[in-house]
Backbone as JSON Lines, residues from 0, in Angstrom:
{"i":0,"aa":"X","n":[0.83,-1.17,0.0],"ca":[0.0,0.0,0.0],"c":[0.88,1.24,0.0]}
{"i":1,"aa":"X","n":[0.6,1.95,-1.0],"ca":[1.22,3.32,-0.66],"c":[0.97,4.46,0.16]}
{"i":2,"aa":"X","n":[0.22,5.12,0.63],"ca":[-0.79,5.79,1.3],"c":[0.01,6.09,2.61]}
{"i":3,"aa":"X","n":[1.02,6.71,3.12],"ca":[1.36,6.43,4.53],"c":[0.12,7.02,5.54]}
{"i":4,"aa":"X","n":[-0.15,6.54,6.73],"ca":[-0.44,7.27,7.07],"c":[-0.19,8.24,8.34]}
{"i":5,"aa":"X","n":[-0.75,9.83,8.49],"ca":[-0.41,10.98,9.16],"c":[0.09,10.67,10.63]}
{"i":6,"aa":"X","n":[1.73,9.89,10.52],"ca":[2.1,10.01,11.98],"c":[3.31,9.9,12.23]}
{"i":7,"aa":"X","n":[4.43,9.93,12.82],"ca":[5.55,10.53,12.81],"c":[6.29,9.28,12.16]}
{"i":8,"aa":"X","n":[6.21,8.54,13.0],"ca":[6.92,7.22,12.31],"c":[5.9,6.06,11.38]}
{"i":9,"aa":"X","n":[6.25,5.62,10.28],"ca":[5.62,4.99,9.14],"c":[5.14,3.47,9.8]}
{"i":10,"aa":"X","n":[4.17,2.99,9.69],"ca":[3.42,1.9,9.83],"c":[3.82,0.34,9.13]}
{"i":11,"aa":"X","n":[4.72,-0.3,9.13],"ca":[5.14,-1.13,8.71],"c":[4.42,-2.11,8.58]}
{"i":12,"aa":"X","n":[3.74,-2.71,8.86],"ca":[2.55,-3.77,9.03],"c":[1.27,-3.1,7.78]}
{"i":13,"aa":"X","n":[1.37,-3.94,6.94],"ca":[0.14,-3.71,5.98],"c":[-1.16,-3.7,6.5]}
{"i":14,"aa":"X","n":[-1.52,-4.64,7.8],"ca":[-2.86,-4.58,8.2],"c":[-3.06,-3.51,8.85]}
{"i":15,"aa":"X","n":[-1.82,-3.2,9.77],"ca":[-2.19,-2.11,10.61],"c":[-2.06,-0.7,10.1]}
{"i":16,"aa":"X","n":[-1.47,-0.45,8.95],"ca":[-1.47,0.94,7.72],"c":[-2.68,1.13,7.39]}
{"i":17,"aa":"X","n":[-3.69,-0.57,7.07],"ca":[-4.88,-0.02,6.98],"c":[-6.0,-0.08,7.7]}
{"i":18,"aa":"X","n":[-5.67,-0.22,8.97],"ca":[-6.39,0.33,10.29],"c":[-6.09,1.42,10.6]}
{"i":19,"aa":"X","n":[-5.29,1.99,10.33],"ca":[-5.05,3.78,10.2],"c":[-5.47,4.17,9.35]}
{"i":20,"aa":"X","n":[-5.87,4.01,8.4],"ca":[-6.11,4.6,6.82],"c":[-7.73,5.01,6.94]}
{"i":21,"aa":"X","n":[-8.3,3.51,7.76],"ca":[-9.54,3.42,8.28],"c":[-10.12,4.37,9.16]}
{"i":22,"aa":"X","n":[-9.1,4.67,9.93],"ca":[-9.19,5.21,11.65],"c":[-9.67,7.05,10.65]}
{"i":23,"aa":"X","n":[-8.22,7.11,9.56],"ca":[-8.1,8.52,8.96],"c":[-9.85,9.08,7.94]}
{"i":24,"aa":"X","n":[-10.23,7.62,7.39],"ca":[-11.21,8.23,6.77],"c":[-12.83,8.59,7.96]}
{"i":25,"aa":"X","n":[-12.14,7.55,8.6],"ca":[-13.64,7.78,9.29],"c":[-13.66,9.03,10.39]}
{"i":26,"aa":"X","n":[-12.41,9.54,10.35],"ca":[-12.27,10.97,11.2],"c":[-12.77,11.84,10.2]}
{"i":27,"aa":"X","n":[-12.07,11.75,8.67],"ca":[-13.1,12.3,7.63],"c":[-14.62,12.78,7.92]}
{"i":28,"aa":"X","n":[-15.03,11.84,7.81],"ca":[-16.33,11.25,7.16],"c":[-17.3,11.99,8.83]}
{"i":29,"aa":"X","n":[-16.93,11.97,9.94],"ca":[-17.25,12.65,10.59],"c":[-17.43,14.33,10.52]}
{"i":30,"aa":"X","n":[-16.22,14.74,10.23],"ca":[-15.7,15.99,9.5],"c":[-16.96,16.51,8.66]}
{"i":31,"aa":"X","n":[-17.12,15.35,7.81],"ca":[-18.11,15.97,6.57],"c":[-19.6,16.23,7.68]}
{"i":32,"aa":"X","n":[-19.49,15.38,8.51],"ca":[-21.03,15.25,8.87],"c":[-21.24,16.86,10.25]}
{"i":33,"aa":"X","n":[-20.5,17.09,10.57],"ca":[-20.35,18.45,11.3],"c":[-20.27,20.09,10.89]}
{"i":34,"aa":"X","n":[-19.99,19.57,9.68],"ca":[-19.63,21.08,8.81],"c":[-20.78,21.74,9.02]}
{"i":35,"aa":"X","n":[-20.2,22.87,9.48],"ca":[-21.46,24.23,9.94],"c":[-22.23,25.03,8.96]}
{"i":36,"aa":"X","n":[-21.38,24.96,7.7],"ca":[-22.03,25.68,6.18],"c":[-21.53,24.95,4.96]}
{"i":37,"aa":"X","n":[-22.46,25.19,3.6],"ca":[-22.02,24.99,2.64],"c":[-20.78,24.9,2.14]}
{"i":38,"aa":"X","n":[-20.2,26.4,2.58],"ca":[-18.55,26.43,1.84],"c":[-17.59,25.74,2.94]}
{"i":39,"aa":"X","n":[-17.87,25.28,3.96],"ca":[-16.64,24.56,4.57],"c":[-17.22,23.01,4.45]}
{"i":40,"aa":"X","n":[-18.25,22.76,4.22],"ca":[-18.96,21.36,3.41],"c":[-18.05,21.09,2.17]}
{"i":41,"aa":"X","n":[-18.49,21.62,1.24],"ca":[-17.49,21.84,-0.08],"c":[-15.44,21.75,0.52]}
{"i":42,"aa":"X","n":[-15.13,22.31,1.26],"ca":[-13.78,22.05,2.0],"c":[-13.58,20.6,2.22]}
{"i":43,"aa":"X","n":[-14.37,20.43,3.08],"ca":[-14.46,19.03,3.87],"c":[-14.87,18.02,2.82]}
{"i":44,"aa":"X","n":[-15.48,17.83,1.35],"ca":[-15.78,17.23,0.95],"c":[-14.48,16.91,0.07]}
{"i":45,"aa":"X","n":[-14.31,17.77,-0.48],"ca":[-12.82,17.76,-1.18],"c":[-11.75,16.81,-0.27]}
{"i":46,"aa":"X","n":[-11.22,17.38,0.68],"ca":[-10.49,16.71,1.47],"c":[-11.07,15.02,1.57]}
{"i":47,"aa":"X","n":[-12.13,14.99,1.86],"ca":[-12.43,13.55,1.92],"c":[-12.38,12.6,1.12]}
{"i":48,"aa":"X","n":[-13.08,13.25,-0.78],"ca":[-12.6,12.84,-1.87],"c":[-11.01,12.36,-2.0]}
{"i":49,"aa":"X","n":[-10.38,13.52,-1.69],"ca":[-8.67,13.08,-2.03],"c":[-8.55,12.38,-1.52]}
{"i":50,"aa":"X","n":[-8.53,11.76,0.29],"ca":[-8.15,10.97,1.04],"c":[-9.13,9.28,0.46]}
{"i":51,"aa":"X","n":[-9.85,9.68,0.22],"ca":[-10.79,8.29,-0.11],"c":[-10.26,7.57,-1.72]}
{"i":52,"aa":"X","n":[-10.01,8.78,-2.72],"ca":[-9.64,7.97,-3.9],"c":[-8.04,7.31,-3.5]}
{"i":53,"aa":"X","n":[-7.37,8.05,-3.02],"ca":[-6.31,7.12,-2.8],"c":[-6.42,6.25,-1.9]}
{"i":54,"aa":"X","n":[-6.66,6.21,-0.8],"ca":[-7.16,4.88,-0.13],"c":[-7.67,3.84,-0.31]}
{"i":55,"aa":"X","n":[-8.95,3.96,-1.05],"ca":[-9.73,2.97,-2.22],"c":[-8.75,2.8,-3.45]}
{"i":56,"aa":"X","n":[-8.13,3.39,-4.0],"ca":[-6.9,2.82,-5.0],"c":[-6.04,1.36,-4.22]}
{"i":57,"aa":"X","n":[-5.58,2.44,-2.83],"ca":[-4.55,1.15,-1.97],"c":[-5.48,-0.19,-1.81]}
{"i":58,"aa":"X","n":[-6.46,0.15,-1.31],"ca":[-7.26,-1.54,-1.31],"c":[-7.23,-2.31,-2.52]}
{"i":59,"aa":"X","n":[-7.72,-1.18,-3.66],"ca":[-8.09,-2.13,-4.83],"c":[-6.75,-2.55,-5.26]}
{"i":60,"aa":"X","n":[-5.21,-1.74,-4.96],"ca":[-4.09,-2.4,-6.1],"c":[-3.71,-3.8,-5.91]}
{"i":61,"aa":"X","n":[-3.22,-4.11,-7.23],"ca":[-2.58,-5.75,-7.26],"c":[-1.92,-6.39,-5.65]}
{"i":62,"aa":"X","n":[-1.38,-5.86,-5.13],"ca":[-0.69,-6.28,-3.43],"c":[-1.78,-5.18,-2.74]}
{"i":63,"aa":"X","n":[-2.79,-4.92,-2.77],"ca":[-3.82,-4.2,-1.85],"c":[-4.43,-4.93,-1.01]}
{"i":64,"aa":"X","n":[-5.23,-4.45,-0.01],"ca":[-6.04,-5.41,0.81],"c":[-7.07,-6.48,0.45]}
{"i":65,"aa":"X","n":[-8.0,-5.87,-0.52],"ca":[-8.93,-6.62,-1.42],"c":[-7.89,-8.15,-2.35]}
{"i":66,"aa":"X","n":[-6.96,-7.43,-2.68],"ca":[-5.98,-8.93,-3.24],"c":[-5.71,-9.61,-2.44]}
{"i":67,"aa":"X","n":[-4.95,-9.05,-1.13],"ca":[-4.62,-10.48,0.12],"c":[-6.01,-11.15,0.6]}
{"i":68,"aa":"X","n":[-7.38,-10.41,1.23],"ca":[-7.97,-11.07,1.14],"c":[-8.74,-12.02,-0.26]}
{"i":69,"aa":"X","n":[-8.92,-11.61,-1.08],"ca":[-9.06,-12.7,-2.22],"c":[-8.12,-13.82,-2.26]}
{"i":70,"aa":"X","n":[-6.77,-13.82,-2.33],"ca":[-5.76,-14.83,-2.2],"c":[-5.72,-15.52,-1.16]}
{"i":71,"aa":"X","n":[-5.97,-14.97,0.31],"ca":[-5.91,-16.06,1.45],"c":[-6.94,-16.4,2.24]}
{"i":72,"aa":"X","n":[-8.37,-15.74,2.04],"ca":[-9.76,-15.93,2.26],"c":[-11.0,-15.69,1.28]}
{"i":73,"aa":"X","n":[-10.57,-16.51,0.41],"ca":[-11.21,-16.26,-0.64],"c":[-12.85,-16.39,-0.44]}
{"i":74,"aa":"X","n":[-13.01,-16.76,0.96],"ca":[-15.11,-16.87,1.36],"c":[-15.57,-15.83,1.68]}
{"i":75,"aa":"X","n":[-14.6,-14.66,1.08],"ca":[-14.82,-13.57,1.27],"c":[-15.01,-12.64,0.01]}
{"i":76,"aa":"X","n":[-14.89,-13.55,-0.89],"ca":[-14.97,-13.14,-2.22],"c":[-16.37,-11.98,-2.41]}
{"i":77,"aa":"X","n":[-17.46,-12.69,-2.38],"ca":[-18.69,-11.76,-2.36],"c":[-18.37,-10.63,-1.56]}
{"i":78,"aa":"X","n":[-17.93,-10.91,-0.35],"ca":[-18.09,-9.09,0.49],"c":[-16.79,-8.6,-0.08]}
{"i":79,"aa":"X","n":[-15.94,-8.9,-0.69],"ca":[-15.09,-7.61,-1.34],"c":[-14.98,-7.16,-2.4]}
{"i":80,"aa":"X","n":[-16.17,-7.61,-3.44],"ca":[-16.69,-7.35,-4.36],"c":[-17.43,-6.15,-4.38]}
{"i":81,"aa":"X","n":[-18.51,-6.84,-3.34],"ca":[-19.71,-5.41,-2.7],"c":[-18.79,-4.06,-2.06]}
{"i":82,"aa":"X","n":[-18.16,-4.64,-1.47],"ca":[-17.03,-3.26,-1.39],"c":[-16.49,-2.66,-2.02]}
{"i":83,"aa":"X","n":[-15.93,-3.23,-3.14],"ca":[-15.17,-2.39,-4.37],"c":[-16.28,-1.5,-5.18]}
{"i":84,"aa":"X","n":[-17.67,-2.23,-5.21],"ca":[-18.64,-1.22,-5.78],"c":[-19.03,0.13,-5.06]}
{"i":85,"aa":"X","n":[-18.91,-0.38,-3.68],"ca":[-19.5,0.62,-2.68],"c":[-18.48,2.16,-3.19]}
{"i":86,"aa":"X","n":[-17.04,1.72,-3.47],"ca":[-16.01,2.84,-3.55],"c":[-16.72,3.38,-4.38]}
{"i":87,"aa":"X","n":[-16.67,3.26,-5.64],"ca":[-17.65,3.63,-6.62],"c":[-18.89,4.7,-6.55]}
{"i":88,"aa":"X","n":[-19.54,4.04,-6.17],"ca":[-20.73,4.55,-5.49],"c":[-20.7,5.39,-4.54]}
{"i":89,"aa":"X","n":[-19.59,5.86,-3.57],"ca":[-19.08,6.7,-2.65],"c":[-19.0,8.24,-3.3]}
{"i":90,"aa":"X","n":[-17.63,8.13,-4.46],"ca":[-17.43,8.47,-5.07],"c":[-18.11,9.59,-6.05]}
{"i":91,"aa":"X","n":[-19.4,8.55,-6.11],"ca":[-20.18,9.21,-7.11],"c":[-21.63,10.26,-6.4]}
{"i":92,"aa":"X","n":[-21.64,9.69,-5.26],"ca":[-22.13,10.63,-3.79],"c":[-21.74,11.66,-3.59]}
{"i":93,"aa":"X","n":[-20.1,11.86,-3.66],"ca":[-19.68,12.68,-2.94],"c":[-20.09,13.78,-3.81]}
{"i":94,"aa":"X","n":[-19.59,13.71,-5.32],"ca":[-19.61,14.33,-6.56],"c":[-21.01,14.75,-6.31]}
{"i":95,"aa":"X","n":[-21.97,14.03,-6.57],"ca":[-23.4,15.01,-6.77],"c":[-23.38,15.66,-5.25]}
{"i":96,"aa":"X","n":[-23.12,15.57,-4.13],"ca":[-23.48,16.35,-2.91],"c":[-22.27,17.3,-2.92]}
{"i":97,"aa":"X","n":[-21.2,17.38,-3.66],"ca":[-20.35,18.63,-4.04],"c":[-21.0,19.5,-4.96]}
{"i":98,"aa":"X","n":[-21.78,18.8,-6.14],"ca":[-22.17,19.98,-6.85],"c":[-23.38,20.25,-6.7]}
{"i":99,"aa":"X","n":[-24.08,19.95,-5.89],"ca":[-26.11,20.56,-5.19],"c":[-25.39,21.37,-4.3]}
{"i":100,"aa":"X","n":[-24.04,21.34,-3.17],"ca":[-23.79,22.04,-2.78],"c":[-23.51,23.57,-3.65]}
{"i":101,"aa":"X","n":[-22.56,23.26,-4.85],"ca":[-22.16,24.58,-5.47],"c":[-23.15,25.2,-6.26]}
{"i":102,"aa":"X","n":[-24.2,24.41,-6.53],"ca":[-25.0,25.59,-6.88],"c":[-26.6,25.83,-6.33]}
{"i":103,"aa":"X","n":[-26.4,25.56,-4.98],"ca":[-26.91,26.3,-3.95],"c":[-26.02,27.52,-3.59]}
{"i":104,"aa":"X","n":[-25.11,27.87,-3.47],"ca":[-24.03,28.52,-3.23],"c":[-24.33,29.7,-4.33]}
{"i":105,"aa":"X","n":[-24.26,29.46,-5.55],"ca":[-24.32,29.84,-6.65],"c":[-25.54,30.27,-6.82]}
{"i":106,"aa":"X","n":[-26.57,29.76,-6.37],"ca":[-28.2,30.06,-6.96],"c":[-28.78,30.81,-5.79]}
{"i":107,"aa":"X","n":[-29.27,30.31,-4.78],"ca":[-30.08,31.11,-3.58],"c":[-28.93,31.6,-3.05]}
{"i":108,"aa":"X","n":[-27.96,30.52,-2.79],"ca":[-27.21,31.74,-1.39],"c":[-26.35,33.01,-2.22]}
{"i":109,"aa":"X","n":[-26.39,32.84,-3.5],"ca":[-25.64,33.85,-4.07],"c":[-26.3,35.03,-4.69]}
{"i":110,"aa":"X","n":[-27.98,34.81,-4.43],"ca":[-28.45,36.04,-4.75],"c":[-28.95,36.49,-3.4]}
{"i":111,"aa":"X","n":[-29.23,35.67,-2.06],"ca":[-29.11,36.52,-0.99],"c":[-28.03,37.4,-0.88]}
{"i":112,"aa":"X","n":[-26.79,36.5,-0.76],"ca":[-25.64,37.57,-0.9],"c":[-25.66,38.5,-1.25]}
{"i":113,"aa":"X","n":[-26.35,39.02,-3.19],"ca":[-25.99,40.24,-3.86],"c":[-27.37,41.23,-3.27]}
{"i":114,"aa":"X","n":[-28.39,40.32,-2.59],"ca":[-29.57,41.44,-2.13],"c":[-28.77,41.95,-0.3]}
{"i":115,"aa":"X","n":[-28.33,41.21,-0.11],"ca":[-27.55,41.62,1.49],"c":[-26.6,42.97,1.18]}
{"i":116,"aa":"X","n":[-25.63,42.79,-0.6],"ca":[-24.6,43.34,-0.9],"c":[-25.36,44.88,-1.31]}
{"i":117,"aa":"X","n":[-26.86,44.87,-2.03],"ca":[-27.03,46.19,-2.46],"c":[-27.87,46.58,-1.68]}
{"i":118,"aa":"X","n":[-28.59,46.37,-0.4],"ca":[-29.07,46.7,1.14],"c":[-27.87,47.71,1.74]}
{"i":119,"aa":"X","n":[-26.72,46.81,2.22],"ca":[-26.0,47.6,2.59],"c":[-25.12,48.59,1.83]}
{"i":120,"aa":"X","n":[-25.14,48.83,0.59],"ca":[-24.83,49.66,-0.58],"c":[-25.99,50.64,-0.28]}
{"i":121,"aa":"X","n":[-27.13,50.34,0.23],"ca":[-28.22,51.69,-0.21],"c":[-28.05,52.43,1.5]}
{"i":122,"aa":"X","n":[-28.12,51.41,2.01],"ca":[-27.9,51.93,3.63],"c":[-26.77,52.84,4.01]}
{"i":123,"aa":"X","n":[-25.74,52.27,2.81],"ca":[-24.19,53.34,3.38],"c":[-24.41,54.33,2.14]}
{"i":124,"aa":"X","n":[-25.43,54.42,1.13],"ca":[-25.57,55.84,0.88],"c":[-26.56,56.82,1.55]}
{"i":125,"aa":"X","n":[-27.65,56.52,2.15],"ca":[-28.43,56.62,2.87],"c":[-27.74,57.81,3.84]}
{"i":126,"aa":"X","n":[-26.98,56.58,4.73],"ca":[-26.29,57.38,5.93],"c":[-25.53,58.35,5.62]}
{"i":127,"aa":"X","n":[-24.61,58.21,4.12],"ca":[-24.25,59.42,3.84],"c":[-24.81,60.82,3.38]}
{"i":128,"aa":"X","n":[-25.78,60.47,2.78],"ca":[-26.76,61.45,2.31],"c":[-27.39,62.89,3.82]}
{"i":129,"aa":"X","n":[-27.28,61.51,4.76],"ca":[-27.75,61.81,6.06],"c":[-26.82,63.17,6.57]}
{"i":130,"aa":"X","n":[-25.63,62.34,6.57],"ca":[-24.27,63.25,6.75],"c":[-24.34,64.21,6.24]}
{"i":131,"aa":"X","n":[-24.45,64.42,4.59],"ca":[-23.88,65.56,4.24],"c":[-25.29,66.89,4.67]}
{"i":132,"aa":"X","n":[-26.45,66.31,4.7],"ca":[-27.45,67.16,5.39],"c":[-27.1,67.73,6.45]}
{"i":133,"aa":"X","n":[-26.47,67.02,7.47],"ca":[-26.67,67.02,8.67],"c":[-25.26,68.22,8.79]}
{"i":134,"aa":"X","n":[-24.59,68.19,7.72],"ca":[-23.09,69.43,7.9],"c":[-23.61,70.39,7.49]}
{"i":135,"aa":"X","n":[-24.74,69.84,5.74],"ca":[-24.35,71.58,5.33],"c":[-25.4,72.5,6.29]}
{"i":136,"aa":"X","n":[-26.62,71.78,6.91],"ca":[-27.71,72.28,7.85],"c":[-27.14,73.04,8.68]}
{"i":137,"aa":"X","n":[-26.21,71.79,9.74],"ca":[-25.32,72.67,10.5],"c":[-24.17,73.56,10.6]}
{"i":138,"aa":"X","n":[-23.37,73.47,9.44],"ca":[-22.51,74.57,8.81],"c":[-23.2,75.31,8.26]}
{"i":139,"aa":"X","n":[-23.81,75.67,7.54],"ca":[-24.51,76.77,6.34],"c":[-25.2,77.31,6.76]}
{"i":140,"aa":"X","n":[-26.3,76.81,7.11],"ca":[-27.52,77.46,7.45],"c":[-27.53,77.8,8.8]}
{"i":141,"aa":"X","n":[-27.47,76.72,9.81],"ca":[-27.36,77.48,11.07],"c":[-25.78,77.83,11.95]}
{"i":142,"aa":"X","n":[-25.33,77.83,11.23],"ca":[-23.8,78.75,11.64],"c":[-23.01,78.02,12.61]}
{"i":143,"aa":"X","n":[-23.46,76.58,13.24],"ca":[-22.91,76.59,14.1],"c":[-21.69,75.42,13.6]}
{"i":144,"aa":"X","n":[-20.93,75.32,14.73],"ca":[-19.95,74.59,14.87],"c":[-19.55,73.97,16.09]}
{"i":145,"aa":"X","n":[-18.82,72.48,15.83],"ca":[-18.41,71.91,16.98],"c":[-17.32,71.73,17.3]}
């Protein structure tokens, strides 16, 4: 397996690289499920994508996990089949819940945005308008000063 995983010293033991690998996605996969908004959803999804296609690569390669078990428990054939599809299918999850995310982002939350953006555009001319009344009233007309 290539994949090291995130810890000071490298994991020598193939089973136990991918009991870390395991340990790493499912800290992921939590990650995804906590995200407080869209755009750090989209963050977290990305990150999970990268970490998952290579991980699911390491299982599926020729000396991967899916090969040792096929070669030395092969009554396991059916469930690592259903698994190799599941990657797949993960995959293809993540992709459509990345892009309903981006164009939600893009569609409602991005025209709240531009009605939030020309609110406070009318409000900070507003207040200025306010201002310059409020000088030339009190400079010009009634003489005074502060």
């Amino acid at each position: 397996m290539t994949t090291e995983p995130a810890r000071d010293e490298p994991v020598a033991d193939p089973r136990e690289q991918t009991l870390e690998q395991h340990r790493q996605i499912r800290q992921l996969a939590e990650r995804l499920a906590s995200a407080p908004d869209l755009a750090e959803l989209l963050q977290r999804l990305r990150e999970f994508r990268s970490a998952a296609v290579l991980h699911f690569a390491d299982e599926e390669a020729p000396e991967g996990f899916f090969e040792i078990v096929r070669g030395r428990a092969g009554r396991h054939l059916e469930k690592i089949q259903r698994l190799e599809g599941e990657h797949q299918a993960f995959l293809g999850e993540l992709d459509r819940l990345a892009e309903q995310a981006r164009e939600v982002l893009a569609g409602p939350v991005a025209e709240i945005l531009r009605v939030a953006s020309d609110l406070a555009r009318k409000l900070d001319d507003h207040e200025s308008r306010e201002n310059e009344l409020l000088l030339d009233a009190l400079y010009v007309d009634l003489g005074e000063e502060s």
